[in-house]
ZADO-1210 file (C-alpha; in nm, 4 decimals, padded with zeros to 6 digits):
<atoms>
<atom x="-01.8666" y="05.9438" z="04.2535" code="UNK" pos="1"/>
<atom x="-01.6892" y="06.2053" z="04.4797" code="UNK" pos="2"/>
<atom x="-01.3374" y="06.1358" z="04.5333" code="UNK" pos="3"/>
<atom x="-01.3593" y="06.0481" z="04.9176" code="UNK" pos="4"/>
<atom x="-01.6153" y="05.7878" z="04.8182" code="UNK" pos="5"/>
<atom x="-01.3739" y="05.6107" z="04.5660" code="UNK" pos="6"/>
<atom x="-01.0862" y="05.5895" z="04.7872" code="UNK" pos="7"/>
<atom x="-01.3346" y="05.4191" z="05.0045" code="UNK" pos="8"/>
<atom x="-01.4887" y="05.1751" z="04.7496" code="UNK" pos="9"/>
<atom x="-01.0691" y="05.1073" z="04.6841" code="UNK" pos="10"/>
<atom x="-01.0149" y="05.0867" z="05.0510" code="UNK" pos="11"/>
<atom x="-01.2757" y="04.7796" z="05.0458" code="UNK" pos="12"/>
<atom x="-01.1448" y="04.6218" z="04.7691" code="UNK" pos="13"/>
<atom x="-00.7883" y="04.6145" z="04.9197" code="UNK" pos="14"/>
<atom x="-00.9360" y="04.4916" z="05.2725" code="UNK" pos="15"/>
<atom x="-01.1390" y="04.2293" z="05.0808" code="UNK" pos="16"/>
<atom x="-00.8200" y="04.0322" z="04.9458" code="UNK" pos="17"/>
<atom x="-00.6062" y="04.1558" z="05.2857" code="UNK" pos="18"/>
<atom x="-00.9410" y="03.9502" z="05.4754" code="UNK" pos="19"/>
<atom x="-00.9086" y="03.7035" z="05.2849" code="UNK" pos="20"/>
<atom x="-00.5642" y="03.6084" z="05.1662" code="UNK" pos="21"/>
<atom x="-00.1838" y="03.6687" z="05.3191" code="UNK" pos="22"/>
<atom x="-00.1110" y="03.9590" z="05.0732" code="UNK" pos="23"/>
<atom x="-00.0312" y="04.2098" z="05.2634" code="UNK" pos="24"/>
<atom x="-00.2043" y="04.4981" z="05.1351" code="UNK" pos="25"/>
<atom x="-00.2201" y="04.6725" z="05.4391" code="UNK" pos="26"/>
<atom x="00.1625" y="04.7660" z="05.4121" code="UNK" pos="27"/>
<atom x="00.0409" y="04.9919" z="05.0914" code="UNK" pos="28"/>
<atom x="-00.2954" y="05.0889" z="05.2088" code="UNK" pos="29"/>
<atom x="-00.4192" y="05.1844" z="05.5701" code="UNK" pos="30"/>
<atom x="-00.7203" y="04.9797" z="05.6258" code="UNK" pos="31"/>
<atom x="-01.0116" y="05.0286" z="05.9078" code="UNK" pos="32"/>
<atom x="-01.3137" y="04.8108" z="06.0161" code="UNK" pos="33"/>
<atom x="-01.5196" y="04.9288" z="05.8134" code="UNK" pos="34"/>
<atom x="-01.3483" y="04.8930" z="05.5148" code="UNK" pos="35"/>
<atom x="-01.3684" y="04.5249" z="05.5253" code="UNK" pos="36"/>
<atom x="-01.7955" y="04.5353" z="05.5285" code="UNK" pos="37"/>
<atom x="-01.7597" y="04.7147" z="05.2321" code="UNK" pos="38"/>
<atom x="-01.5304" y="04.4805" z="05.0628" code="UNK" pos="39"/>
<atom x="-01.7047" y="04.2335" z="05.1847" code="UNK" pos="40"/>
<atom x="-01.9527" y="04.2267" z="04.8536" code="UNK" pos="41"/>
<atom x="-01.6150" y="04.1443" z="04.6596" code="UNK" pos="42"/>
<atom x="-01.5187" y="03.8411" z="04.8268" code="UNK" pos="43"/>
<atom x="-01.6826" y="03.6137" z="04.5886" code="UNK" pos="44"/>
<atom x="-01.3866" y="03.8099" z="04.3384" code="UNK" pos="45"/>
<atom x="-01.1219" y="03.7106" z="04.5399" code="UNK" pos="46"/>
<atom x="-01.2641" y="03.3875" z="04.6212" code="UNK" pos="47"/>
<atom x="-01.2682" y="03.3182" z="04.2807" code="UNK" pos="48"/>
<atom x="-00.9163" y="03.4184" z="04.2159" code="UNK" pos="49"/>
<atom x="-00.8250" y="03.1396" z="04.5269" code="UNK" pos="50"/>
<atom x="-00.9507" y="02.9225" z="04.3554" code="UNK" pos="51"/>
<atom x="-00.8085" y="02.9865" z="03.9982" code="UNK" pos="52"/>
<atom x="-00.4754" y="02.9442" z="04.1483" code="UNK" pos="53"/>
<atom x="-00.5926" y="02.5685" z="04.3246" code="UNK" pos="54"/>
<atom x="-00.7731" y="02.4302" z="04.0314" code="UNK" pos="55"/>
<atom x="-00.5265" y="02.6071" z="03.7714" code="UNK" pos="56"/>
<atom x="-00.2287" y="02.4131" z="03.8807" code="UNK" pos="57"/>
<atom x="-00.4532" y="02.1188" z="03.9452" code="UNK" pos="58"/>
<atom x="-00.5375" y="02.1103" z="03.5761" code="UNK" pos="59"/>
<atom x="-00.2248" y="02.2269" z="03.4628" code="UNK" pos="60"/>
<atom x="-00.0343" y="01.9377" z="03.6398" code="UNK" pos="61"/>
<atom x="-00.1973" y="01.6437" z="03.5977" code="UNK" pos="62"/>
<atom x="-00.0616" y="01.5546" z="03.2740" code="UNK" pos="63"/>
<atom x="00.2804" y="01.5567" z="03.4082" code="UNK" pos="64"/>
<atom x="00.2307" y="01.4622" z="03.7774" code="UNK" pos="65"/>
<atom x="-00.1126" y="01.2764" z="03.7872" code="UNK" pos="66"/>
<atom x="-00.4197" y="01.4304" z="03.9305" code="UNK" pos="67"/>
<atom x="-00.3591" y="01.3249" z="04.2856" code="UNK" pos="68"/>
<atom x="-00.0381" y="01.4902" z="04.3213" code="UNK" pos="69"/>
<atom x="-00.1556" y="01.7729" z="04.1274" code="UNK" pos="70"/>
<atom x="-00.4579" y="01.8237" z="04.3323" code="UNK" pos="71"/>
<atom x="-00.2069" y="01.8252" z="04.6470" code="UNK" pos="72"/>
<atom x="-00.0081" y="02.1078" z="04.5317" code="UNK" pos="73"/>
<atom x="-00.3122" y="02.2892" z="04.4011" code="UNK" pos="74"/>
<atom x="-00.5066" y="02.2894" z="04.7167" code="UNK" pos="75"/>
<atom x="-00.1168" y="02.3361" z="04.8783" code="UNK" pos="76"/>
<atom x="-00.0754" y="02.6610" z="04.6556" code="UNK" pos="77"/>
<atom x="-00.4439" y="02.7830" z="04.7543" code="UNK" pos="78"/>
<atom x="-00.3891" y="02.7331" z="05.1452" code="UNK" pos="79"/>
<atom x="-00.0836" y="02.8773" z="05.1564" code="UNK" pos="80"/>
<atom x="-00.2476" y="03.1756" z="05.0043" code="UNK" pos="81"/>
<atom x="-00.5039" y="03.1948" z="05.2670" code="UNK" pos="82"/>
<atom x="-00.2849" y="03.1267" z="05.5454" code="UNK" pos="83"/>
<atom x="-00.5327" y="02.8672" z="05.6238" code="UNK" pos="84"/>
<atom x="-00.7782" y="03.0880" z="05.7392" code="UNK" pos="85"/>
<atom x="-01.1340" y="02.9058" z="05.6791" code="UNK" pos="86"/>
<atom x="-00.9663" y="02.5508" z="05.7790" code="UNK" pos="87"/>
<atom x="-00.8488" y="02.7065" z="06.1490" code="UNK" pos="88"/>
<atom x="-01.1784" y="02.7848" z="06.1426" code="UNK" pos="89"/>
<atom x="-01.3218" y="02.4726" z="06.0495" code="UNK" pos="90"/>
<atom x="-01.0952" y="02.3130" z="06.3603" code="UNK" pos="91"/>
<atom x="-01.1494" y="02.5596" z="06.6361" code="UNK" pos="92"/>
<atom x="-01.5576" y="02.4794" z="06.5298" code="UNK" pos="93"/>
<atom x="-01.4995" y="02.1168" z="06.5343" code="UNK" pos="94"/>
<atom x="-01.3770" y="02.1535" z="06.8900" code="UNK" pos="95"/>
<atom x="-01.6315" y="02.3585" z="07.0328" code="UNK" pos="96"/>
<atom x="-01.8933" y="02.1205" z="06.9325" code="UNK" pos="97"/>
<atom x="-01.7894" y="01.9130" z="07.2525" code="UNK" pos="98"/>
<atom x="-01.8508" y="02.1690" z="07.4789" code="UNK" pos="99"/>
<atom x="-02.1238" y="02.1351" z="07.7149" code="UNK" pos="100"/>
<atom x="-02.2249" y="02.5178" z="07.7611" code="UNK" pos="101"/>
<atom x="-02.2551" y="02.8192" z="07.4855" code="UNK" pos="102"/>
<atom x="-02.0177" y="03.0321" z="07.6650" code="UNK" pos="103"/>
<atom x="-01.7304" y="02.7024" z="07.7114" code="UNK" pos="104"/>
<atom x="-01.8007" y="02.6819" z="07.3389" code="UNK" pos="105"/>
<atom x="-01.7135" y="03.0410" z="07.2362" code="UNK" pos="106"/>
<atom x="-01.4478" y="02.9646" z="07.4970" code="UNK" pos="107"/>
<atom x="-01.3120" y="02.6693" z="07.2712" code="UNK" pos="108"/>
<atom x="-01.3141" y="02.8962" z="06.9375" code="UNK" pos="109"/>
<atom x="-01.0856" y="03.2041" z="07.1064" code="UNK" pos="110"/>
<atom x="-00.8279" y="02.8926" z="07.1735" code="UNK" pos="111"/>
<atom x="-00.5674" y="02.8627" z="06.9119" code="UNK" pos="112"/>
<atom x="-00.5124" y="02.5338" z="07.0602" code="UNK" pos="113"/>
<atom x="-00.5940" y="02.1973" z="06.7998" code="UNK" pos="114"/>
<atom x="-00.7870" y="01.9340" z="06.9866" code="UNK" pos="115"/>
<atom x="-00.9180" y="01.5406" z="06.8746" code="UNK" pos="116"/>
<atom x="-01.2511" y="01.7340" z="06.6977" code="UNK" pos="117"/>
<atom x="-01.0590" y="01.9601" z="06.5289" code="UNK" pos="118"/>
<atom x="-00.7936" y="01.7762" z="06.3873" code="UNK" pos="119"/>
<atom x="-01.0481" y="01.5321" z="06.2972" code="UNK" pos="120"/>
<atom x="-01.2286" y="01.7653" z="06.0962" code="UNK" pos="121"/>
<atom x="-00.9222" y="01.9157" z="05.9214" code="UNK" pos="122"/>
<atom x="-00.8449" y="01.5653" z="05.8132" code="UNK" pos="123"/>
<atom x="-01.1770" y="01.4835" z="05.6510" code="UNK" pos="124"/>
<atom x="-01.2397" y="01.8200" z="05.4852" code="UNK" pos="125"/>
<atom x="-00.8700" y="01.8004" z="05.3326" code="UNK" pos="126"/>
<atom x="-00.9188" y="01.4894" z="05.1965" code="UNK" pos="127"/>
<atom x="-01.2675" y="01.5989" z="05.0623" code="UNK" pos="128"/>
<atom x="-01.1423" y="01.8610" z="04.8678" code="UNK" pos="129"/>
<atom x="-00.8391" y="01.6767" z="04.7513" code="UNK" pos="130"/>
<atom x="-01.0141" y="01.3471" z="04.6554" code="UNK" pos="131"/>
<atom x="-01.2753" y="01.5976" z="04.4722" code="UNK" pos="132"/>
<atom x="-01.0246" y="01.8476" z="04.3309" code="UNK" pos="133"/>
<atom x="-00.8391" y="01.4666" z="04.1902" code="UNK" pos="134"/>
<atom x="-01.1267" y="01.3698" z="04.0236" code="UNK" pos="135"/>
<atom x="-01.1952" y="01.7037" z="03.8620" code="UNK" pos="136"/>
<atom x="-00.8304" y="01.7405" z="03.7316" code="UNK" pos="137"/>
<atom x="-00.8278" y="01.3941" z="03.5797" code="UNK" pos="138"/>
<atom x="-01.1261" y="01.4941" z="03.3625" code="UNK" pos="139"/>
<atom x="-00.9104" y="01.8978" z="03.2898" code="UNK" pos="140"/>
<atom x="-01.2512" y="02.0143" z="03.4853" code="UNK" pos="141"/>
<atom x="-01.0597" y="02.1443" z="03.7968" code="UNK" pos="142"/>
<atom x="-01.0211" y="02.5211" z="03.7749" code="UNK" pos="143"/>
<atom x="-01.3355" y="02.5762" z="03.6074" code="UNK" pos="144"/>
<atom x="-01.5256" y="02.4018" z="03.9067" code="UNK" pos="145"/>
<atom x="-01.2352" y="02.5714" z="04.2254" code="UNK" pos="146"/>
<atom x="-01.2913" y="02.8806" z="04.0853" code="UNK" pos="147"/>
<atom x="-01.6896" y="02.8430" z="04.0712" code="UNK" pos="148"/>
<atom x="-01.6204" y="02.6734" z="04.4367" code="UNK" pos="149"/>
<atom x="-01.4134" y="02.9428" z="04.5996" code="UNK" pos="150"/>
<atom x="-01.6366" y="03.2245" z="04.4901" code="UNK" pos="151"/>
<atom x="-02.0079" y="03.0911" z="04.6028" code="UNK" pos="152"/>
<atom x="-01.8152" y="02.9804" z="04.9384" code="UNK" pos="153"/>
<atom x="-01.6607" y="03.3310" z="04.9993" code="UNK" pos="154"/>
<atom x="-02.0263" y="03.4678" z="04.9671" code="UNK" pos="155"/>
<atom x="-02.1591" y="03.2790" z="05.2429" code="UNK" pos="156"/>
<atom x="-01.9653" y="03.4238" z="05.5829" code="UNK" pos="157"/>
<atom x="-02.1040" y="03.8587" z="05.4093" code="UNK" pos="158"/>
<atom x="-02.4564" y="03.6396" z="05.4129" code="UNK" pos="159"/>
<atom x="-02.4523" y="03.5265" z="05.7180" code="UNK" pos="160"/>
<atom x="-02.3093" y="03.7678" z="05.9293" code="UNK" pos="161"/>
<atom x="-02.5641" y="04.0019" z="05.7829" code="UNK" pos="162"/>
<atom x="-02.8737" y="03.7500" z="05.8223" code="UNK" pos="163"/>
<atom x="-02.7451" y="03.6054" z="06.2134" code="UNK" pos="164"/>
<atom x="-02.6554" y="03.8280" z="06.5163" code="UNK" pos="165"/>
<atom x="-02.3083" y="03.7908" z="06.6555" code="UNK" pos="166"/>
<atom x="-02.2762" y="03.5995" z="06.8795" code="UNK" pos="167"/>
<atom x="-01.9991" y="03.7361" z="07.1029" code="UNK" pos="168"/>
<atom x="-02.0904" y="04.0370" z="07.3709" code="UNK" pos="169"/>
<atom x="-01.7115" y="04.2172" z="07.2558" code="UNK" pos="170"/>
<atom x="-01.5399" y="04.2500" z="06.9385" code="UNK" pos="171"/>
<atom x="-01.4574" y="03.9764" z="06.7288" code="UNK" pos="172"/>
<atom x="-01.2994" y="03.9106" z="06.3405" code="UNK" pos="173"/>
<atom x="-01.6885" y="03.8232" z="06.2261" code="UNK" pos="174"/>
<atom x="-01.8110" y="04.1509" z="06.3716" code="UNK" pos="175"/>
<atom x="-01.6217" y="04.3248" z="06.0778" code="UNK" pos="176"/>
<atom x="-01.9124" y="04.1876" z="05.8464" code="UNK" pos="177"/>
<atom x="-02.1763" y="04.2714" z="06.0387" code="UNK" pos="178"/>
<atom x="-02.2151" y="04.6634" z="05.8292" code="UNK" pos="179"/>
<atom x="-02.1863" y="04.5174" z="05.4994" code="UNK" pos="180"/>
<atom x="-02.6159" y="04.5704" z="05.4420" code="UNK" pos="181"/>
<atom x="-02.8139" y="04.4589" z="05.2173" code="UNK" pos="182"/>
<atom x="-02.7237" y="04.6109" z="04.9021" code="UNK" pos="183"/>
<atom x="-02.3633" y="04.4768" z="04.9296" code="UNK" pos="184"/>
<atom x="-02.5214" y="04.1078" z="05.0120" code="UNK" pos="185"/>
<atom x="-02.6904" y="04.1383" z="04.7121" code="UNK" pos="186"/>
<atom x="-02.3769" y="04.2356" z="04.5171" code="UNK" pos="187"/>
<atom x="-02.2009" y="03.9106" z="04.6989" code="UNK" pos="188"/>
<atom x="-02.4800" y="03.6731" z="04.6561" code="UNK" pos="189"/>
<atom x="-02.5087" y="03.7958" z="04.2723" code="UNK" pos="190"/>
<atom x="-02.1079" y="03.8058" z="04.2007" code="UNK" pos="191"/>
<atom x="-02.1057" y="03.4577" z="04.3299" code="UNK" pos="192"/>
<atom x="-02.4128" y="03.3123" z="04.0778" code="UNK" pos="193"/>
<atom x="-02.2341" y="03.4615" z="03.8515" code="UNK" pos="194"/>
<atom x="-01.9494" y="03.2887" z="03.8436" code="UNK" pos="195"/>
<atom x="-02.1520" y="03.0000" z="03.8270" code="UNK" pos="196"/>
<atom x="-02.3486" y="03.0826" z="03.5599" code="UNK" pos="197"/>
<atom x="-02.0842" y="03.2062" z="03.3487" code="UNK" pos="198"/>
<atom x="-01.8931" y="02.8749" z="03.3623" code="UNK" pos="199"/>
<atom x="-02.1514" y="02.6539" z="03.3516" code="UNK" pos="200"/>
<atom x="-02.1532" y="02.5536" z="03.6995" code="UNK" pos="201"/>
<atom x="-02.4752" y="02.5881" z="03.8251" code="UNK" pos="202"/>
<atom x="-02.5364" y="02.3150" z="04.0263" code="UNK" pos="203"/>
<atom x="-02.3016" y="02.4342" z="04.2729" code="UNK" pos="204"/>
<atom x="-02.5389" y="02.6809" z="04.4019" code="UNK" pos="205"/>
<atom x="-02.7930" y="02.4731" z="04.6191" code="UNK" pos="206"/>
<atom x="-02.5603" y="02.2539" z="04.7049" code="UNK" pos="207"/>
<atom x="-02.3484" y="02.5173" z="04.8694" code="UNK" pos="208"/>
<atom x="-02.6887" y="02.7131" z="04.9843" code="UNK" pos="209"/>
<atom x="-02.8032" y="02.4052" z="05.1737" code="UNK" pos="210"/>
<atom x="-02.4928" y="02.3670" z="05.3593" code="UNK" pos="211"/>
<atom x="-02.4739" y="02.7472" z="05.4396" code="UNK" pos="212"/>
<atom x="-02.8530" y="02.7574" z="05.5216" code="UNK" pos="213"/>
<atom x="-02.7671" y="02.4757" z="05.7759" code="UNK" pos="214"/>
<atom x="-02.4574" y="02.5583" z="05.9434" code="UNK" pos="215"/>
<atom x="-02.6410" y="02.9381" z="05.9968" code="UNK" pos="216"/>
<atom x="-02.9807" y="02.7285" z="06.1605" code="UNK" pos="217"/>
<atom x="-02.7431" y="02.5468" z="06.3864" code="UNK" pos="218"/>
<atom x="-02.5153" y="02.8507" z="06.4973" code="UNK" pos="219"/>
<atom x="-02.8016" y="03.0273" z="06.5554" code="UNK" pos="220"/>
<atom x="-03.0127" y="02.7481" z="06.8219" code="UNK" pos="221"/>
<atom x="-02.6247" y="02.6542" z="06.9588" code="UNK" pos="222"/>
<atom x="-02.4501" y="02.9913" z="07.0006" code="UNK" pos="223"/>
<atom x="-02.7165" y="03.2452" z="06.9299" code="UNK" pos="224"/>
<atom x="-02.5738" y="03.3409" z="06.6424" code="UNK" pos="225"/>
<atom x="-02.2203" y="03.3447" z="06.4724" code="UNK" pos="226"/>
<atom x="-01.8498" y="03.4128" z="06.4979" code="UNK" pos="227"/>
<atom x="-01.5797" y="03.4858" z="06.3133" code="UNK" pos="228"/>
<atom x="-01.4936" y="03.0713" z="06.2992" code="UNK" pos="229"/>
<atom x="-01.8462" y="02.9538" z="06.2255" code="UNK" pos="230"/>
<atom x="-01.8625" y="03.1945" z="05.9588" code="UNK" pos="231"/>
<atom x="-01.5514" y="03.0740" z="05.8476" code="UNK" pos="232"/>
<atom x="-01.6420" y="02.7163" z="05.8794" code="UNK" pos="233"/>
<atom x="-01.9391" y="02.7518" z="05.7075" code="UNK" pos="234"/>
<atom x="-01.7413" y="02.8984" z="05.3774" code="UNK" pos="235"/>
<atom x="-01.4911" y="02.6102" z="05.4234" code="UNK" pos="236"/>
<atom x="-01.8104" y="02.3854" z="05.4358" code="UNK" pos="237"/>
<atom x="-01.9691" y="02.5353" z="05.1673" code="UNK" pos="238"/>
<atom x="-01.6572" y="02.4708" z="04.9242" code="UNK" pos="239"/>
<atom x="-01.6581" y="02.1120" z="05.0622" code="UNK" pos="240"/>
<atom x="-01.9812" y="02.0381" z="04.9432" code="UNK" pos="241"/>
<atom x="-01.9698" y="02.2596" z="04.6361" code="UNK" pos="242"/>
<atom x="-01.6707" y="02.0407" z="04.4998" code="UNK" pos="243"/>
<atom x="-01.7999" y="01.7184" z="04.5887" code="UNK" pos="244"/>
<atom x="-02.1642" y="01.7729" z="04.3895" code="UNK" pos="245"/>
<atom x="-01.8699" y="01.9177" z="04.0626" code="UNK" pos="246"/>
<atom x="-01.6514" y="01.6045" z="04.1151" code="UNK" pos="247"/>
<atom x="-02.0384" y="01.3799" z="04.1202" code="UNK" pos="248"/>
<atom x="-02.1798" y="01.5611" z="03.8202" code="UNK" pos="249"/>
<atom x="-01.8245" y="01.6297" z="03.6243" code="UNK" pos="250"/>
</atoms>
């Protein structure tokens, strides 16, 4: 591989955790737009390393602590290492869904602002994971099924933005995705069975590929396609579900 290729490959690897975590890589590396659709077919990595770091102190608490606390400052530890960035998501989504025009609802989503949707739907997907990521710790099944969790969900917003238009006329943080192509999909969609596989966690799959399959169907008839928060919703969504089937099956 010719040396201005590898420091490109690296470029995406460091843009894939500065995406999707609050290290801040880019005050060691100088990072572009593109770099991020090429990292983008490592997110399921870093996704899975989020999610080693939830369901590792999960499991490695509850004997002292008691799942539900341990769960807490698992899914505490994980957020904090995202900087929230798929639940803001999930919120500024929620509250679009009660506008009454497409453009109002891309409106909605550039509005940092929290409304009653959003705060609603932060809530219930908090206390998803947590009651899940409880019930997985108490049976010492918790980082085995986060990590499997984190990495299909981190596959999904590469997927999507490379199956849907976007849905904004400008720029946007979704349009970043939008070069990854299909070889790096692949690479996503196969890191992320994977992990899976590997851990015995296989059921995870369809649940998460329903729930991606339908947020995508909806974006698509509501907005025309996706943003940067419906993509990110739809990973947040994804680990939702993903957890609950683990926490059903475990």
């Amino acid at each position: 591989m010719p040396a201005a290729s590898a420091r490109a490959e690296l470029r995406g690897v460091a843009a894939a955790v500065a995406f999707l975590t609050r290290v801040p890589v880019g005050r060691w590396v100088t990072l572009e737009a593109g770099d991020v659709a090429r990292g983008g077919a490592l997110f399921p990595l870093v996704g899975a390393g989020i999610g080693a770091v939830a369901g590792g102190l999960a499991d490695g608490l509850a004997g002292s602590l008691g799942a539900p606390l341990a769960a807490v400052l698992g899914l505490g530890a994980a957020t904090a290492l995202t900087g929230a960035l798929h639940l803001d998501a999930l919120a500024d989504t929620a509250d679009a869904l009660g506008a009454r025009s497409r453009e109002r609802a891309l409106e909605i989503m550039r509005d940092h602002a929290v409304g009653a949707y959003g705060v609603t739907a932060l809530v219930l997907g908090l206390a998803a994971k947590l009651a899940a990521l409880a019930e997985l710790a108490a049976r010492g099944e918790a980082l085995r099924y986060a990590v499997c969790a984190a990495a299909a969900a981190r596959a999904v917003p590469v997927l999507l933005s490379a199956a849907l238009p976007y849905a904004r006329s400008g720029g946007g943080t979704g349009r970043a995705l939008a070069g990854a192509g299909l070889a790096r999909c692949a690479v996503a969609a196969l890191l992320a069975a994977a992990a899976c596989g590997s851990l015995h966690a296989l059921p995870l799959l369809p649940a998460g590929a329903v729930v991606a399959l339908a947020v995508g169907l909806a974006a698509r008839r509501w907005l025309g396609g996706v943003t940067g928060d419906v993509l990110g919703a739809a990973a947040e969504l994804t680990e939702i579900a993903a957890l609950a089937v683990a926490a059903a099956l475990a």
